[in-house]
N, C-alpha and C positions, 0 to 999 in steps of 0.2 A: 694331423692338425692338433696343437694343442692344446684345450679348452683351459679357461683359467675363469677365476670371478668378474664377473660383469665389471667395468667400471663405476665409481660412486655414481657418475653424473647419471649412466644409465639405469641403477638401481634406483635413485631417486625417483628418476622418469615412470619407472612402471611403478612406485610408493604412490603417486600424483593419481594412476589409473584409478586407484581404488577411491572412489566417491564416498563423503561422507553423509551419512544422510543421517533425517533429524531422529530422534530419539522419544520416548514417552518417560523417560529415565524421572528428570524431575519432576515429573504429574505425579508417577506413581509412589513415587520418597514421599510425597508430602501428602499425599491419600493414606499412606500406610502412618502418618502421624494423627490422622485425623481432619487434616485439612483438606477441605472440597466444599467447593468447586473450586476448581482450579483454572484460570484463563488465559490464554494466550494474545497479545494484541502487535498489530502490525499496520503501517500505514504504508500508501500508495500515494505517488504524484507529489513528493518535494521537488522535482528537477524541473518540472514544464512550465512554459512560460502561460500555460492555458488550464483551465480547468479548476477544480477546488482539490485538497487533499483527501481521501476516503481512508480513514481509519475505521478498522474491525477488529470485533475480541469476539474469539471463542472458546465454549466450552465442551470437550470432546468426548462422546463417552467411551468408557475405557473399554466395554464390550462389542462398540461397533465405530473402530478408527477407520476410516478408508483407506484403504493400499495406495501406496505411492505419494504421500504426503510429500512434500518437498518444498524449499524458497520459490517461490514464485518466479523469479527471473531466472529460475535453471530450466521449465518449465515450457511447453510448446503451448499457444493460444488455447490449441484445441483439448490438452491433455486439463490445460487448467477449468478451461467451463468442465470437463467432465468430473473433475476432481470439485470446483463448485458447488458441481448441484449434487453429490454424494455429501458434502459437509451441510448441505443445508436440509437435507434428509434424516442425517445423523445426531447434529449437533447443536446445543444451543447456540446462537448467533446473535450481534446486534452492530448496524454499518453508524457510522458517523462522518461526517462532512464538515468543513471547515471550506468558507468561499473566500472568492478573489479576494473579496473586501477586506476580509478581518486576517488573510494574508497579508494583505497590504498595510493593516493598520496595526496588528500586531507584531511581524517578520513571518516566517517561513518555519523555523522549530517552534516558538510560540502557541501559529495556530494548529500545528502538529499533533501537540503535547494535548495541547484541548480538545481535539476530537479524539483523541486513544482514550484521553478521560471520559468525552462522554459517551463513548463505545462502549467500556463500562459501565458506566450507569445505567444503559438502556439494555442491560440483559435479563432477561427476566426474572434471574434470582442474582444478589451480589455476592461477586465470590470470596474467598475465603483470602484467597490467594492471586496477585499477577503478574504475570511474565510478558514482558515486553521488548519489544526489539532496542536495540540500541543501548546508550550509554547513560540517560535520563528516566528518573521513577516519576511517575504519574502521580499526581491528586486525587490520590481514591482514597474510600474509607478502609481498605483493608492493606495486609503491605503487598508491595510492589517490590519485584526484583527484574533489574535492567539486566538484559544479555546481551551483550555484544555480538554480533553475526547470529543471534539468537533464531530468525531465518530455518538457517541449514543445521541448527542443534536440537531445536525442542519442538515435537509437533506440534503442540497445539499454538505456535506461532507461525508455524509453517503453511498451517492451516490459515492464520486469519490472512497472512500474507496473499492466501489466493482470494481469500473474499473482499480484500480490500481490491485487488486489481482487476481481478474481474471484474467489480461493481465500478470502477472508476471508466475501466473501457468501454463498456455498455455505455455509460455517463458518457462518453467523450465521442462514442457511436453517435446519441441520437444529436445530441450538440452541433453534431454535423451535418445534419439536417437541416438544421434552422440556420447556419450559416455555412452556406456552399463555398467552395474557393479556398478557404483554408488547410482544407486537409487534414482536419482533427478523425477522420473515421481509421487514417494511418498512423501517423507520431503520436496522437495519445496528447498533443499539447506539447510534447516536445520542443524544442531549438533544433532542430532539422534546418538544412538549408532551404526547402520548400517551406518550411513554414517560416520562416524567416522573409524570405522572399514576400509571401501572403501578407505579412507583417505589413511591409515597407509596403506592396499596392495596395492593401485593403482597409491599413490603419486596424488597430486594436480593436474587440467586442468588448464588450460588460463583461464579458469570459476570461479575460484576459488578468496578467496582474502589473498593473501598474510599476510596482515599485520592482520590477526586474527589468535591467537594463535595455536588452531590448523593445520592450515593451513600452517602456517612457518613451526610449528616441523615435519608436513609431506615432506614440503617440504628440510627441512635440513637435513629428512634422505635418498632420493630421488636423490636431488641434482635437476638440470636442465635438466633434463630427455628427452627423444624422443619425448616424449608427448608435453612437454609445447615446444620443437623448433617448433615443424612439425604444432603446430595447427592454423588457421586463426583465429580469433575473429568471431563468432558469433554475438554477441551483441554489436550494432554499440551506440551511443549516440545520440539517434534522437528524432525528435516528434511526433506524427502523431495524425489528429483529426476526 
């Protein structure tokens, strides 16, 4: 038989194997300039039609990263709480929230953009430096630099990436509690067909965001219901670190 090189399609296939994972590269460039603290920030919960958005910034320290840092959505439920409470052990931390309301009143990047800011603000000292996911710099006092899939390049966004989602699941955990039938302890607030479904019998909660399509036509066939007078807000706009 006679061996020859792999085909491209098949060398590409095994290029793909290898995983790129996030890096400490730009922390450490801009500590060896002087600059620190250095923070990483990332939000959880743009896609669902339930819940508030949780954005988190952290600051990592460079003698005690926790192994296996990674985006969040490459990520198993379980490996992320364990990877959680090692960054919350390690590392400066500070959550921020942005609710249904001021999603509704502002759009959906808007009130995004406002809780990574004020995830910033609330960390115990202001950093020097931030790195933020995505393609928009934040209103902080110091500068900002946006990374695209920033996620799976830089840890210490990789990191806030799992404090935002873990703190949002827990959030969408106990949420589920106070309203049964929905199925927020599984989708997370997602567009799932079960919550769709829940949608259409149970009419939207105070939890819910209005200004996303499905969530109007439930609620336009509902009306303003028992539900949405009688309910308190849950989900206050706060920070904690």
């Amino acid at each position: 038989m006679i061996r020859g090189k792999a085909p491209p399609s098949a060398a590409k296939a095994r290029k793909t194997v290898l995983a790129v994972m996030p890096t400490f590269t730009r922390e450490r460039a801009l500590r060896k300039r002087g600059v620190w603290p250095v923070a990483g920030c990332d939000e959880a919960g743009r896609g669902p039609l339930a819940g508030p958005v949780v954005a988190a910034a952290v600051v990592l320290d460079p003698k005690r990263i926790p192994q296996g840092l990674d985006d969040s959505k490459k990520l198993t439920p379980g490996r992320r709480e364990q990877l959680f409470e090692q960054i919350c052990a390690t590392a400066a931390f500070a959550v921020a929230f942005a609710s249904p309301a001021r999603i509704d009143r502002d759009n959906i990047l808007r009130a995004s953009l406002w809780a990574l800011a004020r995830a910033v603000h609330a960390l115990p000292e202001m950093p020097k430096h931030v790195l933020v996911d995505g393609r928009d710099k934040l209103d902080t006092p110091c500068d900002c630099e946006a990374v695209i899939g920033g996620d799976a390049l830089v840890l210490s966004i990789a990191a806030a990436s799992i404090i935002a989602k873990v703190s949002r699941d827990r959030l969408m955990c106990k949420l589920a509690l106070d309203h049964p039938g929905y199925g927020f302890e599984s989708h997370m607030g997602y567009g799932v067909p079960a919550h769709l479904d829940a949608l259409d019998r149970l009419g939207p909660t105070v939890h819910h965001r209005r200004s996303f399509a499905p969530v109007m036509a439930a609620h336009e066939k509902h009306g303003t219901g028992a539900t949405l007078l009688r309910e308190t807000p849950f989900i206050v706009e706060a920070a904690a670190s």
